[in-house]
C-alpha positions in Angstrom: 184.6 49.4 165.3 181.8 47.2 166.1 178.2 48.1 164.7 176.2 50.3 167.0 172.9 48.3 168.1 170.1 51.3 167.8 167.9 49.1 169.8 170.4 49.1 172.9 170.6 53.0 172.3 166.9 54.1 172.8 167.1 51.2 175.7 169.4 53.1 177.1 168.0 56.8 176.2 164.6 55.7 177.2 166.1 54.3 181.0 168.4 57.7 181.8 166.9 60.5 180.1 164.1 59.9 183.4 167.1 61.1 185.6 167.3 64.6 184.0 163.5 65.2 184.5 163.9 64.4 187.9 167.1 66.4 187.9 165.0 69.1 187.2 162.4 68.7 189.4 164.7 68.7 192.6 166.1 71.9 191.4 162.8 73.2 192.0 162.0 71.5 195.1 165.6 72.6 196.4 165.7 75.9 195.7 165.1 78.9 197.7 163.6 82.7 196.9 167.1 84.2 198.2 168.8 81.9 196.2 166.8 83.6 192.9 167.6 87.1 193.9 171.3 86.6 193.3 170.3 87.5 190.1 171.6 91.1 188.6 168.7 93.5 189.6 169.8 95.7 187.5 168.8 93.8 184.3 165.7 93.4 185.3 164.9 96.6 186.2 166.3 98.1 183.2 163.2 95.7 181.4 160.9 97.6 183.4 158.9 94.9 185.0 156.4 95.9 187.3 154.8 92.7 188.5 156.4 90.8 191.3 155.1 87.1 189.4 157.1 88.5 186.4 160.2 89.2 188.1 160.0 85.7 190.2 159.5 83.9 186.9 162.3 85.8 185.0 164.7 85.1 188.1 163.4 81.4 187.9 163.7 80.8 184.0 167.0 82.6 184.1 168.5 80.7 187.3 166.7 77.1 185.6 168.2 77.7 181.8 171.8 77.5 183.0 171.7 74.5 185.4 169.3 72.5 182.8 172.0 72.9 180.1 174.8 72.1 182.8 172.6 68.6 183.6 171.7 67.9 180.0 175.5 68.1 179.0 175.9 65.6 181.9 173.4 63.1 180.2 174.9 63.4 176.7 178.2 62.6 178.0 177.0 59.9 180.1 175.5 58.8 176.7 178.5 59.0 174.6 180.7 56.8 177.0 177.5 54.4 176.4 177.9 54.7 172.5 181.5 54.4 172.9 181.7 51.3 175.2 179.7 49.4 172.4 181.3 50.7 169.7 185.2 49.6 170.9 185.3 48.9 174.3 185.6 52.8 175.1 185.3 53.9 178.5 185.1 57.2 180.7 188.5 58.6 181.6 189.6 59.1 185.0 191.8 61.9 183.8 191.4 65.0 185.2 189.2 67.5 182.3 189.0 64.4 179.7 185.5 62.6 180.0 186.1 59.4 177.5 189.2 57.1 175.9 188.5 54.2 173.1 190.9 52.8 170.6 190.1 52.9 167.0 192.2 51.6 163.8 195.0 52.3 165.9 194.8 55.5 167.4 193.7 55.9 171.1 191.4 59.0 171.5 191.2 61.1 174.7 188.4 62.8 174.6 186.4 66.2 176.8 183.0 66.5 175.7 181.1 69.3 175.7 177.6 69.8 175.2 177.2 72.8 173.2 179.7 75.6 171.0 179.9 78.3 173.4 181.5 77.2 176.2 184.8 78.6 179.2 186.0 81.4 178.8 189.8 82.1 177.8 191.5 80.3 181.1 189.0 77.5 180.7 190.0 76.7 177.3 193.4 76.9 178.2 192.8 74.6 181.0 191.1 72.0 179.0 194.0 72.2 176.0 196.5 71.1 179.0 194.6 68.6 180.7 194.3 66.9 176.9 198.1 67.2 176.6 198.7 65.9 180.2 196.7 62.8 178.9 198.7 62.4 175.9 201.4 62.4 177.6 200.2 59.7 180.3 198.6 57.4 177.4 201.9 57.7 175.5 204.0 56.6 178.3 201.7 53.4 179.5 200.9 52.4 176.0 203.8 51.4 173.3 204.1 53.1 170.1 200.5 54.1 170.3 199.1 57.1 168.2 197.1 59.4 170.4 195.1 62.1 169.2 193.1 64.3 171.9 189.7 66.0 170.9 187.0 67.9 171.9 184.3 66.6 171.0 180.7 68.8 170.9 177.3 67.5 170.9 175.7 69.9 168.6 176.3 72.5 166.0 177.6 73.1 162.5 181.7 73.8 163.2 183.5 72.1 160.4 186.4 69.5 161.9 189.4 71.6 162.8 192.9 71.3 164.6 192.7 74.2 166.7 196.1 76.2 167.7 196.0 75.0 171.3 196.8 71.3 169.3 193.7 69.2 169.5 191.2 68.4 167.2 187.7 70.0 167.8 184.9 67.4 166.5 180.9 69.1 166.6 177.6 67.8 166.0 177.3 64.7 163.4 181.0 64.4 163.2 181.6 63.6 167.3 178.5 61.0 166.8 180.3 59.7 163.7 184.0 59.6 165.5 182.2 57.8 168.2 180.1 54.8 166.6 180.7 55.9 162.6 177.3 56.0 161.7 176.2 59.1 160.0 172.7 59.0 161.3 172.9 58.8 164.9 173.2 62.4 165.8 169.5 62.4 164.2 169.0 58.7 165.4 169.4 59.9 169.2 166.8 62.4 168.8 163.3 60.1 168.9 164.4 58.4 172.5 165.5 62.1 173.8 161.8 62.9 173.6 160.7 59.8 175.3 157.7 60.4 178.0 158.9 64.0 177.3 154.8 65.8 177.5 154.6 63.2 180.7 158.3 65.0 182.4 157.5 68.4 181.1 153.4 68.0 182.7 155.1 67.0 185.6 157.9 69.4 186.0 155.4 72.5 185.0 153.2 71.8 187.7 155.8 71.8 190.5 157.3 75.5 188.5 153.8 76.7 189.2 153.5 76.2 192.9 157.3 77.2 193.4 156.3 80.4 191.5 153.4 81.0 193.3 155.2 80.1 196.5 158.1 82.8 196.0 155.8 85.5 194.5 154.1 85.5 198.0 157.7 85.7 199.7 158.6 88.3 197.5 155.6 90.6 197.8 155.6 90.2 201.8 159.9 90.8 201.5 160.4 93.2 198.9 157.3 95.4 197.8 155.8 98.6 199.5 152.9 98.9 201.1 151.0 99.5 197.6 152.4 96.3 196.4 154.9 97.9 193.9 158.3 96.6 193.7 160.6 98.3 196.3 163.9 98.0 194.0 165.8 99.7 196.8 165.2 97.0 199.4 166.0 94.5 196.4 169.2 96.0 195.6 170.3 96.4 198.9 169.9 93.2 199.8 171.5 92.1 196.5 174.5 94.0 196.5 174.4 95.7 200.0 178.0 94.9 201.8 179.8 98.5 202.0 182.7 98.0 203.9 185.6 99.8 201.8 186.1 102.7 204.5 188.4 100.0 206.5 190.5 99.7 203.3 191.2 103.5 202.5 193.3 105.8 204.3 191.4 108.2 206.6 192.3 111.5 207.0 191.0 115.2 205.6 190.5 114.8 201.8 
């Protein structure tokens, strides 16, 4: 495995990391009120919030947190297949659930990265574990008397290195950056670039959150709150979860 050039690295970090702010920002600029009150009412009302600002912000952060972690697992992929094409020639797979292949000391690696621990549920895992052993099988039969070993590797957190029962080697934190360029350091080295410009994106991105929250607090009060400006969790439920239509499914009769 060839040395990893740091320079190219941040180069690289510096250049794509832009994409997620903007990412962000057109999650924002696409996104509609109706869209946030798919959100479970419920929860919300069990916190006992009151102010219709609050409850557009919660329904914002909430909606926001789970698509920025989706598009930040995107860019640290995108960035290990980086790493790994400098490293040994690696390359993103085109097989289906596996994300990156590279040859090393004579082993090709399938690998499915994953950008944090807690991740699928029980199917998913079990879909993942077979789409690594549907690779295997297609790298064993194109490449002769090659060693393959499929992984899942995971961006960050403390899991020690383990062969897990579904038969693939789980890699987390510095030992996936290691497997991929061994260097011990560059799960710390990546973290300088990450940050690049990052007050400049955040400024940016925090300005357009404001006028979307202002924007759908005004919808929500003129939709969804009485005449005294209260919350009218009714309406809000009801157009949440309102779809009764279960009387064309049972049997009629006297009951």
């Amino acid at each position: 495995m060839k040395s990893l050039d740091l320079g190219q690295v941040r180069e690289y970090v510096n250049e794509n990391i832009v994409d997620f702010h903007q990412w962000r920002i057109r999650l924002l600029e696409d996104l509609k009120i109706r869209d946030l009150l798919k959100k479970n009412p419920y929860l919300f009302r069990a916190k006992n919030i009151t102010k219709a600002q609050d409850l557009v912000e919660g329904l914002l952060d909430a909606r926001l947190s789970s698509s920025e972690e989706r598009l930040f697992g995107d860019f640290l992929e995108d960035l290990a297949i980086f790493i790994v094409g400098q490293t040994c020639g690696g390359h993103k797979s085109t097989a289906q659930g596996v994300d990156l292949e590279f040859m090393n000391v004579g082993i090709h690696y399938v690998v499915s990265v994953k950008s944090g621990p807690n991740w699928g549920n029980s199917s998913q895992q079990k879909k993942l574990a077979q789409d690594l052993r549907d690779a295997v099988i297609r790298v064993r039969q194109s490449r002769v008397a090659a060693k393959v070993e499929p992984v899942l590797g995971i961006c960050y957190g403390k899991t020690r290195t383990t062969y897990t029962k579904r038969g693939y080697l789980k890699v987390v934190g510095q030992n996936f950056w290691y497997l991929i360029s061994e260097s011990q350091n560059l799960y710390t080295d990546i973290i300088e670039p990450i940050g690049y410009r990052a007050k400049e994106h955040n400024d940016a991105f925090y300005k357009q959150k404001d006028r979307v929250v202002n924007r759908f607090t005004k919808q929500f009060l003129d939709e969804f709150c009485d005449g005294t400006g209260a919350i009218d969790w009714v309406e809000l439920v009801e157009f949440n979860s309102g779809n009764y239509d279960l009387d064309k499914f049972l049997p009629q009769g006297p009951r």
